[in-house]
C-alpha positions as a Markdown table, in Angstrom:
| # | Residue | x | y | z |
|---|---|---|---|---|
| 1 | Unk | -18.4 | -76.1 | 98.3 |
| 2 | Unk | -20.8 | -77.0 | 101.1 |
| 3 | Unk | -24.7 | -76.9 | 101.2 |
| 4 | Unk | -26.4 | -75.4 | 98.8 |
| 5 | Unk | -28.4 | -73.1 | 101.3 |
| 6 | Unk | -24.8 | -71.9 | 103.0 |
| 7 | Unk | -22.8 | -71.3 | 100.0 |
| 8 | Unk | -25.7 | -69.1 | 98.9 |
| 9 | Unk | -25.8 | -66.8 | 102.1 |
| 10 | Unk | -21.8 | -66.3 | 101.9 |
| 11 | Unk | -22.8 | -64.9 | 98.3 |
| 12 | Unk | -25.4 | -62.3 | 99.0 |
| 13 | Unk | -23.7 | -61.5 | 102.1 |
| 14 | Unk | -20.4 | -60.7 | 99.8 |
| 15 | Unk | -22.4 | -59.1 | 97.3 |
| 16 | Unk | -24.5 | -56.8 | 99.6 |
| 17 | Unk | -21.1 | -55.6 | 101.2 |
| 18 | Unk | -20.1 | -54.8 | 97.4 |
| 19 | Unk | -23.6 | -52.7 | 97.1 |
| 20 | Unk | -22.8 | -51.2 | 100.5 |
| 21 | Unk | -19.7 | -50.2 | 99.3 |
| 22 | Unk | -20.9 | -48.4 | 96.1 |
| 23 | Unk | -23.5 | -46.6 | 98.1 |
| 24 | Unk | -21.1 | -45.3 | 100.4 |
| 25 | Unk | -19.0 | -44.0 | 97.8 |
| 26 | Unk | -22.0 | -41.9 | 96.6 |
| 27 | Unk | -22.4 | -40.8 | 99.7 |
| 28 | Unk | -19.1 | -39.5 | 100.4 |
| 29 | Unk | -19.1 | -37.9 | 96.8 |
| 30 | Unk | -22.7 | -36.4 | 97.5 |
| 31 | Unk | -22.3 | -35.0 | 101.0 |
| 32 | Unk | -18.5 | -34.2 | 100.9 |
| 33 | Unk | -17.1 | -33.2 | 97.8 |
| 34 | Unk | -20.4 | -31.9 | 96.6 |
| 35 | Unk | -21.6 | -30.6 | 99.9 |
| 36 | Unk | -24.8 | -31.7 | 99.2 |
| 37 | Unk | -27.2 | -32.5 | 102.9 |
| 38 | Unk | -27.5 | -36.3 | 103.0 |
| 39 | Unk | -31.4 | -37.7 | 102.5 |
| 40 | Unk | -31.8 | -41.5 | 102.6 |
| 41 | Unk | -34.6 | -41.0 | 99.7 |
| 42 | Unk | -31.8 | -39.8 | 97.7 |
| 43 | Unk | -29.5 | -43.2 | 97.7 |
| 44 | Unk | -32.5 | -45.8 | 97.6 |
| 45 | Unk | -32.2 | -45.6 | 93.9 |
| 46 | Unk | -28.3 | -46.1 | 94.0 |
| 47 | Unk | -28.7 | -48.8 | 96.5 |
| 48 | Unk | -31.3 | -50.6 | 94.1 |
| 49 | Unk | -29.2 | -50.5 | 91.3 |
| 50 | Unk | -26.2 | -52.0 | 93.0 |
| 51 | Unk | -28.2 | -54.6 | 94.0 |
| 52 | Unk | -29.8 | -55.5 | 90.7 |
| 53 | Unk | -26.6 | -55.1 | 89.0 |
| 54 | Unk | -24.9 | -57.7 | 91.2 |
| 55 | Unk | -28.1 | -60.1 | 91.0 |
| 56 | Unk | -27.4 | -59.6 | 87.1 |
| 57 | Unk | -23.5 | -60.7 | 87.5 |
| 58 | Unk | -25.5 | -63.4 | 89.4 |
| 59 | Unk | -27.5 | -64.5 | 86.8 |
| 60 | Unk | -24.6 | -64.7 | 83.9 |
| 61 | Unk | -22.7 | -66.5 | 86.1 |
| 62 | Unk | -25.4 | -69.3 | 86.8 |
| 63 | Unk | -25.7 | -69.3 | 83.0 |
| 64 | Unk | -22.8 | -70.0 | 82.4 |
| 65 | Unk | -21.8 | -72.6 | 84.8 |
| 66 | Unk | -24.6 | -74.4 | 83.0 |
| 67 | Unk | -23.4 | -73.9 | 79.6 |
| 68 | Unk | -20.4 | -75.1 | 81.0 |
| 69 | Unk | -22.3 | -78.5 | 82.6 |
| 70 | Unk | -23.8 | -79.1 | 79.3 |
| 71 | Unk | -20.1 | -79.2 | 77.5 |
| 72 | Unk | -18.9 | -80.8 | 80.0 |
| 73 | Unk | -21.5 | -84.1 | 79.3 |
| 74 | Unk | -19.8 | -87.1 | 78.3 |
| 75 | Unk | -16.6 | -85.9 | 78.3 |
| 76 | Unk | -14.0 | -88.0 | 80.5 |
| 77 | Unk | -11.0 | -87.0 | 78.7 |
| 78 | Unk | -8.0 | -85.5 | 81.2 |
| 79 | Unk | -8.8 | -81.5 | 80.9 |
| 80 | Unk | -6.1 | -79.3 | 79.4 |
| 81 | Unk | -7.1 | -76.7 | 82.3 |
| 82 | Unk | -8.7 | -75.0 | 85.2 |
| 83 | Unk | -11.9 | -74.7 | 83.5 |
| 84 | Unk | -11.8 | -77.6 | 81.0 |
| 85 | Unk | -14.5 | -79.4 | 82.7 |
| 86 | Unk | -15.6 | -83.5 | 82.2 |
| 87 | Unk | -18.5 | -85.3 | 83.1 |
| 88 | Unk | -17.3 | -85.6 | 86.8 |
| 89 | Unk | -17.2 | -82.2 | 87.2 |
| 90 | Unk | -20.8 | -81.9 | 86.2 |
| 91 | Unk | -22.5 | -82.6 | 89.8 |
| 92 | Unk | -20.4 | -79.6 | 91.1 |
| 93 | Unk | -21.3 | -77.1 | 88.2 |
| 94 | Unk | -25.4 | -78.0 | 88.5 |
| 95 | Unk | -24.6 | -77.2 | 92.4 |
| 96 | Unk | -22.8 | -73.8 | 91.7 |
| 97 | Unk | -25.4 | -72.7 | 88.8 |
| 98 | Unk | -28.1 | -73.1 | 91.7 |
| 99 | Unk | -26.0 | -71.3 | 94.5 |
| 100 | Unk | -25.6 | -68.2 | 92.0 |
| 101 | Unk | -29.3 | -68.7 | 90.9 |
| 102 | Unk | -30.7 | -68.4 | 94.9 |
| 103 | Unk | -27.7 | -65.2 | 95.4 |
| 104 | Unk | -29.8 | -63.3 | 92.0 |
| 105 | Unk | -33.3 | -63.9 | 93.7 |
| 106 | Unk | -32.3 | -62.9 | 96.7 |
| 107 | Unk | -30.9 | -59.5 | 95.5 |
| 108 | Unk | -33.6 | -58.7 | 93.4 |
| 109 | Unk | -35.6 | -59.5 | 96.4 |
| 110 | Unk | -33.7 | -56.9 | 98.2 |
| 111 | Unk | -34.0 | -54.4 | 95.4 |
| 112 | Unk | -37.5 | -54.8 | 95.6 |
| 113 | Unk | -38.0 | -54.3 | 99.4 |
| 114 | Unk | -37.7 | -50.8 | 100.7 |
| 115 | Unk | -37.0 | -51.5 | 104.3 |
| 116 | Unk | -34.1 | -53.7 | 103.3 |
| 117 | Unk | -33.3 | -50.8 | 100.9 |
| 118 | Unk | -33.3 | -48.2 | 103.4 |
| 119 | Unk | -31.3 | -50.8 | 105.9 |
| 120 | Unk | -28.7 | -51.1 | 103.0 |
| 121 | Unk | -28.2 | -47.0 | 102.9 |
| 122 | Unk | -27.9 | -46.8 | 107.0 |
| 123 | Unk | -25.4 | -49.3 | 106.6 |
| 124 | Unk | -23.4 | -47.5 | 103.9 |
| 125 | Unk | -23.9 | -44.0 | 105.5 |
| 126 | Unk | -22.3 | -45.2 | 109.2 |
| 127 | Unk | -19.5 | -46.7 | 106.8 |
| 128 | Unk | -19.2 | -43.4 | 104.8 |
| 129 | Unk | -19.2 | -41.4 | 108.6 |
| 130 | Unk | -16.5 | -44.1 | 110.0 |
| 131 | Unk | -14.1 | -42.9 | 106.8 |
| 132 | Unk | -14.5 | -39.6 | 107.7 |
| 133 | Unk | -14.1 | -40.0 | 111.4 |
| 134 | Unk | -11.0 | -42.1 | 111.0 |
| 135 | Unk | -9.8 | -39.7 | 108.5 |
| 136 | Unk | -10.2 | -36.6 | 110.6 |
| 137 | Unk | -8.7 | -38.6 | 113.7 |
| 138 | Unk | -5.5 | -39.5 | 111.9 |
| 139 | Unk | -5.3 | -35.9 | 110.8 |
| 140 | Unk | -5.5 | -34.3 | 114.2 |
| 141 | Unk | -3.6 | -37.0 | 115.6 |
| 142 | Unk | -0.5 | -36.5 | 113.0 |
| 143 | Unk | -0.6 | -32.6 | 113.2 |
| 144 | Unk | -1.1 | -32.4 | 117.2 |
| 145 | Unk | 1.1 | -34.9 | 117.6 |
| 146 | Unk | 4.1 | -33.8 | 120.0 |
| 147 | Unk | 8.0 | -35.2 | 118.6 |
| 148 | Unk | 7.9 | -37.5 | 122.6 |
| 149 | Unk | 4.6 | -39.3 | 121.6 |
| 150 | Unk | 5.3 | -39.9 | 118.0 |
| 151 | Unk | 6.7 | -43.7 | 117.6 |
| 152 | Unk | 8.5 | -42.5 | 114.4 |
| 153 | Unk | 10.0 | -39.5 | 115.0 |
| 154 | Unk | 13.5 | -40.4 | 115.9 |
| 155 | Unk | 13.1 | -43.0 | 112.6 |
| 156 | Unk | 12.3 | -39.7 | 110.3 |
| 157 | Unk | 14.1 | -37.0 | 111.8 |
| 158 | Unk | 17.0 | -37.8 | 110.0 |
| 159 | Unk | 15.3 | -37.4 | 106.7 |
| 160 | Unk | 13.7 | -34.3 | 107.5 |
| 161 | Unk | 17.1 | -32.6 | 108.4 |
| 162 | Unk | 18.5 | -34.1 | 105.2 |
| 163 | Unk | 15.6 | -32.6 | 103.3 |
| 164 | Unk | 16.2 | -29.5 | 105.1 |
| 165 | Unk | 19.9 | -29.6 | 104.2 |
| 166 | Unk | 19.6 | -30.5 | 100.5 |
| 167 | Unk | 16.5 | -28.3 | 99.2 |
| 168 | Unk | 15.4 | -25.9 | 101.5 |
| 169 | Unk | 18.7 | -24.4 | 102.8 |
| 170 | Unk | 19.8 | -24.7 | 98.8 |
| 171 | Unk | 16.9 | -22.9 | 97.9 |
| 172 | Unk | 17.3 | -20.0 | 100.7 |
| 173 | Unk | 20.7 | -19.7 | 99.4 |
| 174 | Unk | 19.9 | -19.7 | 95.6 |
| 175 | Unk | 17.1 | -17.1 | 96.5 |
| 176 | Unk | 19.6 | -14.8 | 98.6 |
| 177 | Unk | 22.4 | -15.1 | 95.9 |
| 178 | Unk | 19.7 | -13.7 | 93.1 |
| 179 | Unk | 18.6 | -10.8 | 95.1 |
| 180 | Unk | 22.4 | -10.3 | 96.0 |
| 181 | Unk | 22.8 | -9.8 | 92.2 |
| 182 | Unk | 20.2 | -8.2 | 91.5 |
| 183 | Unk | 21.3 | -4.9 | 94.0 |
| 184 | Unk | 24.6 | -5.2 | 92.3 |
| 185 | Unk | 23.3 | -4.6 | 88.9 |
| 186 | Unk | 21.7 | -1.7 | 90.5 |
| 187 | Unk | 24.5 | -0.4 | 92.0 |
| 188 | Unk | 27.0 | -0.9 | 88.3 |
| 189 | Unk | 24.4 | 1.1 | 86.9 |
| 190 | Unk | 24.3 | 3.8 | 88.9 |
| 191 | Unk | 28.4 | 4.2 | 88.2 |
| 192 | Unk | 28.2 | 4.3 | 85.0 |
| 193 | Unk | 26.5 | 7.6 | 85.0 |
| 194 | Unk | 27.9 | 10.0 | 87.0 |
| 195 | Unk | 26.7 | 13.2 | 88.2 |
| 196 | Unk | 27.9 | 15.8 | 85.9 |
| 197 | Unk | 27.9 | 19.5 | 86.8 |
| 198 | Unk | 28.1 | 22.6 | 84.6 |
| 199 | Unk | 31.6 | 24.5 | 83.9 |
| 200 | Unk | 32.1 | 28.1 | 84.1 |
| 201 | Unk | 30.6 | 28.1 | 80.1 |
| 202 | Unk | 27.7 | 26.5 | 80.9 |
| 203 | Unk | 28.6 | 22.9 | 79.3 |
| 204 | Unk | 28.4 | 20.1 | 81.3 |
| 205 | Unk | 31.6 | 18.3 | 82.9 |
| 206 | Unk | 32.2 | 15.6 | 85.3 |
| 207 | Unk | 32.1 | 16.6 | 88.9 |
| 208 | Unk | 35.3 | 16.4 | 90.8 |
């Protein structure tokens, strides 16, 4: 597991990408879908919480790795699994409680510093601006893209032509055979009611 001091910086740099994460998803929800103006004062909250709630997850976890130490006493037994620990696993467990013990106090410290706070929301708002960068890249990039610079185009073109074969040619011709029967309708209706004009008598017969 390595020092103490090492394993322990690998955990709150994993965990601070996981806040980074969260706030960035805020962000895109905020500003995008919502429409909302970005203001940094606006996510320091959402930042803190994501950090305390990881340094919570931190603090369970150190619990119960030594919960687990304490079974684990004067046991030397062969363990019927992964975490069926013996006394020789005890050493390790006292190491990982304090490695997820120095990750909680270092978040919380975090949550409790505002330049770290307002370092953590730059951080998620150049990731939330790189998703929509990519995103709008890929987009022009796919719909500008001419049929001699795209890699795939000899791959799909088949597809497309079956496509265009099976459903939309079937569906132009399905549409052109209603409206085909609909001006027939039309058209038997207008037979069955001939003109009629009136006889020498004034009653009505059929026009020859």
């Amino acid at each position: 597991m390595g020092k103490n001091a090492d394993a322990a910086a690998e955990g709150v740099a994993i965990a601070t990408a996981a806040a980074r994460l969260s706030v960035k998803n805020n962000i895109l929800v905020g500003t995008i879908s919502l429409g909302e103006p970005f203001e940094t004062a606006r996510f320091v909250p959402v930042a803190r919480d994501a950090l305390l709630l990881l340094a919570h997850e931190a603090e369970e976890a150190a619990a119960l790795a030594k919960r687990q130490r304490k079974a684990a006493w004067g046991r030397y037994s062969e363990p019927d699994g992964t975490h069926d620990y013996r006394d020789r696993d005890i050493k390790n467990l006292r190491r990982r409680e304090k490695q997820y013990v120095r990750v909680a106090m270092e978040l919380r410290r975090q949550g409790d510093d505002p330049d770290a706070l307002a370092e953590l929301v730059e951080a998620a708002r150049e990731a939330a601006w790189a998703d929509v960068e990519s995103n709008l890249e890929r987009r022009l990039r796919v719909e500008a893209m001419r049929p001699d610079s795209d890699p795939d185009y000899d791959r799909m073109r088949a597809a497309r032509m079956q496509s265009l074969r099976l459903v939309d040619l079937e569906r132009l011709a399905a549409q052109h055979l209603r409206r085909m029967r609909g001006g027939a309708d039309e058209d038997d209706h207008v037979d069955a009611a001939p003109e009629r004009a009136p006889d020498g008598n004034g009653a009505d017969s059929p026009e020859r």
